[in-house]
C-alpha positions in Angstrom: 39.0 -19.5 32.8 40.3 -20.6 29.4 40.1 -19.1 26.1 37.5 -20.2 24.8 35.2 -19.0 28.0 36.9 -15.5 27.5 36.3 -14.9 23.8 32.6 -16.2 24.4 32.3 -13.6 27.3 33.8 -11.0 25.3 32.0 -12.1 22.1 28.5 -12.0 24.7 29.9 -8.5 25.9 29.7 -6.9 22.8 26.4 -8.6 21.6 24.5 -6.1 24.6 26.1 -3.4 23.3 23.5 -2.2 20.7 22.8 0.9 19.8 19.4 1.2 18.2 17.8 0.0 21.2 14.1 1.5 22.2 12.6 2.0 25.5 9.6 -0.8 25.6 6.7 1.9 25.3 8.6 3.1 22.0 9.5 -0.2 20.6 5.8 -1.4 21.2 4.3 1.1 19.3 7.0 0.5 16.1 6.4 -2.6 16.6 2.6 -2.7 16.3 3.1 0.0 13.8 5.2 -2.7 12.1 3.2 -5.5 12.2 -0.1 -3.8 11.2 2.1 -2.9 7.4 3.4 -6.3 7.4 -0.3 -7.9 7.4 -1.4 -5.4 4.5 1.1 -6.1 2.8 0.3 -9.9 2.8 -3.4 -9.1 2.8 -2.3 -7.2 -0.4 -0.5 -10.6 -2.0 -3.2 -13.0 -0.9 -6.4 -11.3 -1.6 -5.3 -11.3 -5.8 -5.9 -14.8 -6.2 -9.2 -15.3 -5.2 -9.8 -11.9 -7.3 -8.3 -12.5 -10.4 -11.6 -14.7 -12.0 -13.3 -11.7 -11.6 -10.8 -9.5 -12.4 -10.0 -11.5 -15.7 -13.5 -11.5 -16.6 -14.0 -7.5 -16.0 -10.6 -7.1 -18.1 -11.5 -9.5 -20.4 -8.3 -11.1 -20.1 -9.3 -14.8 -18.6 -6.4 -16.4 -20.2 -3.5 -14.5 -19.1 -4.9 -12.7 -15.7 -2.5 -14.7 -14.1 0.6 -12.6 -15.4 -0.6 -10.1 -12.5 0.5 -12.4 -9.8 3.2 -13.4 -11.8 4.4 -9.8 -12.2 4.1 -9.9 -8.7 5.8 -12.2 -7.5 8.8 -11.8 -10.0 9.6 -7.7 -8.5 8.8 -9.1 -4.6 11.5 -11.2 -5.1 13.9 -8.9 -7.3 14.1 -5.6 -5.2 13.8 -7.8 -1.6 18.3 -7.5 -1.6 18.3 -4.2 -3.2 16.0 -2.8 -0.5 18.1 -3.8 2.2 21.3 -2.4 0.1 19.7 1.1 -0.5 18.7 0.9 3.3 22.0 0.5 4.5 23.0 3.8 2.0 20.3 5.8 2.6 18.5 4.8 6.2 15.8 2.6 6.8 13.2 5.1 7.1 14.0 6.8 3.6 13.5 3.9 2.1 10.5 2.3 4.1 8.2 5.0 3.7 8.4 5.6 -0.1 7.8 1.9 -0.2 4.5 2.5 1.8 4.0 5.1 -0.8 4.7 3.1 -3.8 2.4 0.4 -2.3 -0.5 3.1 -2.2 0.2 4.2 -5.3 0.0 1.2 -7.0 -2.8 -0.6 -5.7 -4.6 2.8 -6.4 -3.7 2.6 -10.2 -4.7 -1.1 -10.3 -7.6 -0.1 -9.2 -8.0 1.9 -11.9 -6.4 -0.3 -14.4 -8.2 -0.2 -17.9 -6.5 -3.2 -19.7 -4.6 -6.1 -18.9 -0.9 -4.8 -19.8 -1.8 -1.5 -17.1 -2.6 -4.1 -14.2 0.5 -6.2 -14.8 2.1 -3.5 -15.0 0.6 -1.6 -11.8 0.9 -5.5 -9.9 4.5 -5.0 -10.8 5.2 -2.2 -8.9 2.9 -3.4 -6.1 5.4 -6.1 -6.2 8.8 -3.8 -5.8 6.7 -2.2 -2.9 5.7 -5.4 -0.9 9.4 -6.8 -1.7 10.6 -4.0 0.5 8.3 -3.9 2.6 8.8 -7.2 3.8 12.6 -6.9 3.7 12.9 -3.7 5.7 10.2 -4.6 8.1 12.2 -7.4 9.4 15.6 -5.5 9.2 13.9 -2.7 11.4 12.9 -5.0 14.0 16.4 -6.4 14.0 17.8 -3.0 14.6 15.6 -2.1 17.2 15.3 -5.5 19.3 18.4 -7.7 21.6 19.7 -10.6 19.7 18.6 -12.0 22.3 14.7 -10.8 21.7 15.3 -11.1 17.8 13.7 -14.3 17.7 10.3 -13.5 19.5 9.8 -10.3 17.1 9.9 -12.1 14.3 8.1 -15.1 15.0 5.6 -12.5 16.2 6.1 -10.7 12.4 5.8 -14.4 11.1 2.5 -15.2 12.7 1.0 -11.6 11.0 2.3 -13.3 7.6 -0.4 -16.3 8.6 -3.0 -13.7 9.3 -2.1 -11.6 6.3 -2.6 -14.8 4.3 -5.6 -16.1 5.9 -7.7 -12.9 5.6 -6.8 -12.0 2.3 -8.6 -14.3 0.5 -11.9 -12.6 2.4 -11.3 -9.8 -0.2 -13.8 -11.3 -2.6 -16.3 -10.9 -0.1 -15.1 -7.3 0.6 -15.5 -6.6 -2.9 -19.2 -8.1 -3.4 -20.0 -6.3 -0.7 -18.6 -2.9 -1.5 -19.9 -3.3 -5.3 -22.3 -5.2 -4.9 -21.4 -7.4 -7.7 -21.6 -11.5 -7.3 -18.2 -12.8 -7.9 -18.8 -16.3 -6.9 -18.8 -17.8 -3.2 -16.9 -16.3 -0.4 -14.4 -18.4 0.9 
């Protein structure tokens, strides 16, 4: 055996020895637990385009409607690193679950959003939600999972980001349905 071999044994060795590891009845239910918050929170993203005419029209803020998505986008993308950070600090679950909570929260107040400045603003912090949402949901599954099964799970978590996607645009539909209002053809 030469060196190499040995360091890649030893290297393979220590790769096993996780310590997060669940028991499959356990990690199942995480996992669907998991997945079930990753495709609301995409659900959450997509569904706003397809909502915003309306939205815009109910606001009376056609022209600049579009600075909720922006607003968005922008926090998703900010507090994704700091998420993981704070996890590290704090513990996953400490920060997980307020971001569940924040997600609540804020897609409560834009619900109740009277002007255009408290939706942006409200889409903002739906934002810094869904940015750690999506960070720590992946991180989890990396804690919990093999190396070697790492892959699977999150292809699995990537596949609910194409359902997540695909069904939120059905929210108009939702809406007309729930308010009964027309806004415009269901997609």
């Amino acid at each position: 055996m030469t060196k190499t071999e040995a360091r890649q044994r030893e290297a393979e060795a220590g790769l096993q020895d996780q310590m997060n590891l669940l028991p499959r009845a356990k990690l199942l239910a995480v996992f669907a637990a998991l997945s079930g918050v990753f495709i609301i929170s995409y659900v959450d993203q997509s569904c706003l385009g397809v909502l915003l005419p309306t939205i815009g029209r109910d606001l009376h803020a056609e022209r600049s409607v579009s600075w909720a998505s922006t607003s968005t986008m922008i926090a998703n993308t900010t507090f994704q690193a700091l998420y993981g950070r704070l996890s590290d600090v704090f513990g996953r679950k400490y920060i997980y679950l307020p971001a569940l909570f924040l997600l609540f929260l804020s897609d409560l107040l834009c619900g109740f959003a009277q002007t255009p400045t408290q939706l942006y603003v409200f889409r903002g912090f739906s934002g810094i939600a869904t940015g750690g949402i999506s960070a720590l949901t992946m991180i989890i599954v990396s804690d919990v999972v093999t190396l070697r099964q790492r892959g699977k799970y999150q292809g699995i978590l990537s596949s609910c980001v194409g359902i997540g996607n695909t069904t939120g645009p059905f929210g108009r539909c939702l809406a007309r349905n729930v308010t009964g209002s027309k806004p415009g053809k269901c997609p």
